[in-house]
TORVOGU-882713 format. One record per residue: x, y, z of N, C-alpha, C, O, CB in turn; residue in one letter. Coordinates in pm, whole numbers, plus 50000, padded with zeros to 5 digits. Each point is the difference from the previous one (the first is absolute). Glycine has a CB too. Example, Ala and Ser with C-alpha at 12.3 -4.5 7.8 and 13.67 -1.06 7.14 Angstrom:
2
513194943150780499115011950000500905012050000501044999850066497074988550059A;501545022249803500825011950006499235010950073500515011150017500674982649768S;
END
This chain:
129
500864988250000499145011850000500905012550000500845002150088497294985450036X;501665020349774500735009550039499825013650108498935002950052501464986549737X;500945018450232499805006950126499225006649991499285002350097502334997349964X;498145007849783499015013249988498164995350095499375007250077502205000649601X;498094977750273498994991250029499825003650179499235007650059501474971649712X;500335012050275500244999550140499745018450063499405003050103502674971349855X;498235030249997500375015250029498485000250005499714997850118502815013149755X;496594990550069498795002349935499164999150114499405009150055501084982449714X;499564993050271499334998550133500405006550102499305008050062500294974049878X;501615015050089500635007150107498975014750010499025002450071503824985949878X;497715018349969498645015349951499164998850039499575008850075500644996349752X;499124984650151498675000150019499794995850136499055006150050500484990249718X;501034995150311499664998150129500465009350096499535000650113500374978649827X;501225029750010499985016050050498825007649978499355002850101502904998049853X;497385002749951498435004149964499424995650075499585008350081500334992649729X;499744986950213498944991450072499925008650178499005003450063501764967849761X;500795030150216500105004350106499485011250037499095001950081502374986749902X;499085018149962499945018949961498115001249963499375008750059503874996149767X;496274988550106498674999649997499374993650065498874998949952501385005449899X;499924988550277499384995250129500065012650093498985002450063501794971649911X;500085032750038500705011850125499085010249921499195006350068503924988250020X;496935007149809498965015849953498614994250008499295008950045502355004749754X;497684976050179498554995049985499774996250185498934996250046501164991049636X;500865014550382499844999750130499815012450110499335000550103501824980549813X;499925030850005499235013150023499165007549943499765011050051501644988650018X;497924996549810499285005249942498624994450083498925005850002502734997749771X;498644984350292498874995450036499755003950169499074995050063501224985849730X;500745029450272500235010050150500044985250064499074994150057499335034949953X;503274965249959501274994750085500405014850011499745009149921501134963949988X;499945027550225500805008650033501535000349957500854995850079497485003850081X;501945004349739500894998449872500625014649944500675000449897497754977950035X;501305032450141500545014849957500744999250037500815002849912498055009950073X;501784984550121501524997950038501144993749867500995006249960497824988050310X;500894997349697500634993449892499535002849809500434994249900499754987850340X;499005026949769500085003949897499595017249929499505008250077500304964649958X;500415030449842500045012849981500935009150045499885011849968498264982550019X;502935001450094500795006450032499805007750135500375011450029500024987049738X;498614988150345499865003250066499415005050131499784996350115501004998949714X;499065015650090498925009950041498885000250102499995006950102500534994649701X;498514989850156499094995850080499834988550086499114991549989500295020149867X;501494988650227499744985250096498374999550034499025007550009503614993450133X;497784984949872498244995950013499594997949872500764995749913498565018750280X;498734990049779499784995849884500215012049888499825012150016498644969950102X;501915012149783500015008349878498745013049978498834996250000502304979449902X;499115036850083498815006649912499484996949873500564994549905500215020250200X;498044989749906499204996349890500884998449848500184990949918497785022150227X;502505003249871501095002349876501594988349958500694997849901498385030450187X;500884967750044501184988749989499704987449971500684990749956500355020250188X;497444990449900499324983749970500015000349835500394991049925497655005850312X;501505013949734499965000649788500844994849951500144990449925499195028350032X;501714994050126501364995549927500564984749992500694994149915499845028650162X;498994973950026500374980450001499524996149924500684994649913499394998750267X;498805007049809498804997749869500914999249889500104989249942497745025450137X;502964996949877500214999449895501644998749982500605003649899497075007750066X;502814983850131501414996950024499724979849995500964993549956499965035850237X;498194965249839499694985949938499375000149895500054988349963499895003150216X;499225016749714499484998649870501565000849940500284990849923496915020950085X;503994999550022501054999649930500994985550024500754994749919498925032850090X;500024968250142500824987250019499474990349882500934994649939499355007950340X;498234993649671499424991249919500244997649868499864989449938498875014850200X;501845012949799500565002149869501254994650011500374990949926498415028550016X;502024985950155501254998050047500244983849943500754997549906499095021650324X;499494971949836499924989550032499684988549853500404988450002498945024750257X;499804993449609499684999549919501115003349856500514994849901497385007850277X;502085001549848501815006249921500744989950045500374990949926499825036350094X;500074973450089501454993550043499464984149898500224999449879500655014150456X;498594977849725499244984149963499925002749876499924989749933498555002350256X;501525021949720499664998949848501555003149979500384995749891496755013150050X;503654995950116501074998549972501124984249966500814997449911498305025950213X;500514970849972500444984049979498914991549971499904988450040501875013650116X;497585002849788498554992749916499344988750066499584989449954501445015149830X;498985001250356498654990550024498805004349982499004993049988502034998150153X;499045024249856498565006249913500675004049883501214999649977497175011150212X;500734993249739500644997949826499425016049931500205001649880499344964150074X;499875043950110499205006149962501095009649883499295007849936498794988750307X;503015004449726500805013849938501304991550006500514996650106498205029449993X;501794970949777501844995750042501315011249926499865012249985499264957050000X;501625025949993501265009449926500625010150067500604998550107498354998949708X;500915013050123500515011350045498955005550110500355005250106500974998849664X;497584994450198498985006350169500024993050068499795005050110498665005149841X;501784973550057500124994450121501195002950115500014997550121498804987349729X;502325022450050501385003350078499635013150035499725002750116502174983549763X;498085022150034499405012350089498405001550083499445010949990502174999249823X;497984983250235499355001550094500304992450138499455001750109499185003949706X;502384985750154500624993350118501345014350048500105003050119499354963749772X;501175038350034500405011549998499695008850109500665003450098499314992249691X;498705007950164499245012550066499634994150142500285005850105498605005649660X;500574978550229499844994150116501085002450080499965006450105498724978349803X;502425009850038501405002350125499975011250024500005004050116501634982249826X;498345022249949500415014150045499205005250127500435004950104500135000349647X;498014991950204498985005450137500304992350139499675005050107498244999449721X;502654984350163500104991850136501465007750045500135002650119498504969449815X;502465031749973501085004750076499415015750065500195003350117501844981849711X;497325022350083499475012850081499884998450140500545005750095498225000249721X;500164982150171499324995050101500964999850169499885005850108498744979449660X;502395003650167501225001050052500595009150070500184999650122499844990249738X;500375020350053500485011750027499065009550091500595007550077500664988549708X;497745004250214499125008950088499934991250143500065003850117498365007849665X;501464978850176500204989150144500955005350101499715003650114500034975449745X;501965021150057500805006050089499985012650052500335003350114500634983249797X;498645020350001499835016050052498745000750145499915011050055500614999249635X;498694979650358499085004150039500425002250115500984992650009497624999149857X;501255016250274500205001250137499164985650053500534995850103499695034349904X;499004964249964499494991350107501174988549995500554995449899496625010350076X;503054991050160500814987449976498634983950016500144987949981502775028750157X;496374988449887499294988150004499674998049865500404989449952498775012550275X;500155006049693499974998649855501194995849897499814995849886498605020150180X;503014986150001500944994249956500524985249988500634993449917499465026850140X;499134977250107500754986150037499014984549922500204987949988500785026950301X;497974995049676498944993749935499875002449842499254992249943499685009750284X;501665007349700499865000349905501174999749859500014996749881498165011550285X;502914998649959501644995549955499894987949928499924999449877501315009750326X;498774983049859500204980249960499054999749847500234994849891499594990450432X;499205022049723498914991749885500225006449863499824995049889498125000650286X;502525017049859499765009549867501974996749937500485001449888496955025250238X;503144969549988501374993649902499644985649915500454997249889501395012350315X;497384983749863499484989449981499785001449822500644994749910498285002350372X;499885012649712499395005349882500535004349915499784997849881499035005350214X;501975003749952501555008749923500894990549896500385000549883500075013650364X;499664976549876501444988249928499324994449934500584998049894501064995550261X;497025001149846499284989649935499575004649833500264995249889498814997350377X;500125019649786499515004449884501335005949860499835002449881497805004150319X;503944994149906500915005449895500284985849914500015001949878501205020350279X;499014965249881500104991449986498554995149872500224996249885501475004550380X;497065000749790499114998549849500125004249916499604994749897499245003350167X;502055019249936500205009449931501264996849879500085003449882498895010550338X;501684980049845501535000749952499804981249908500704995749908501045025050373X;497164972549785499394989149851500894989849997500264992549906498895024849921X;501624983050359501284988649991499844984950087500904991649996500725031749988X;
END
């Protein structure tokens, strides 16, 4: 099997994670501590609950690309299947990168791991090796 394959899941059961922890404060777990950068210990505001909302509709695309990238979904191949595994990395390293910048360390100690996780994985679908 190749690594790009392996990588894929890996992704995705990061996803899987990362979209248990947001569908858990979206649903008022006490989860502001560890995410958004923070901010709101306890439960999320309304406005942060959206944003989760739509921080797992992007995990699902995320997630969709990547699997069409090593063709276990088939929907687009060639040159858009590499650049959208691409873009994907690119948004998960942002991701990354805002991670570190954030002051919460609890949001770090929890999100550090996963979003390198995502990082290495998704560069790896990207790179088609």
């Amino acid at each position: 099997m190749p690594v790009s394959v392996v990588a894929a899941w890996v992704f995705c059961a990061f996803v899987a994670i990362l979209t248990i922890i947001q569908v858990a404060a979206i649903a008022g777990a006490p989860l502001g501590a560890y995410l958004w950068g923070g901010e709101t210990p306890g439960k999320l505001s309304p406005k942060l609950r959206r944003s989760s909302v739509i921080s797992v509709l992007i995990y699902l695309v995320f997630v969709v690309l990547v699997l069409n990238r090593v063709a276990v979904l088939q929907l687009f191949s060639g040159f858009w299947a590499g650049f959208a595994a691409w873009v994907v990395f690119v948004f998960i390293t942002l991701g990354l990168l805002s991670n570190l910048s954030s002051n919460s360390k609890r949001e770090q100690a929890l999100m550090l791991p996963l979003m390198l996780g995502l990082t290495v994985s998704s560069l790896l679908v990207a790179l088609g090796i």
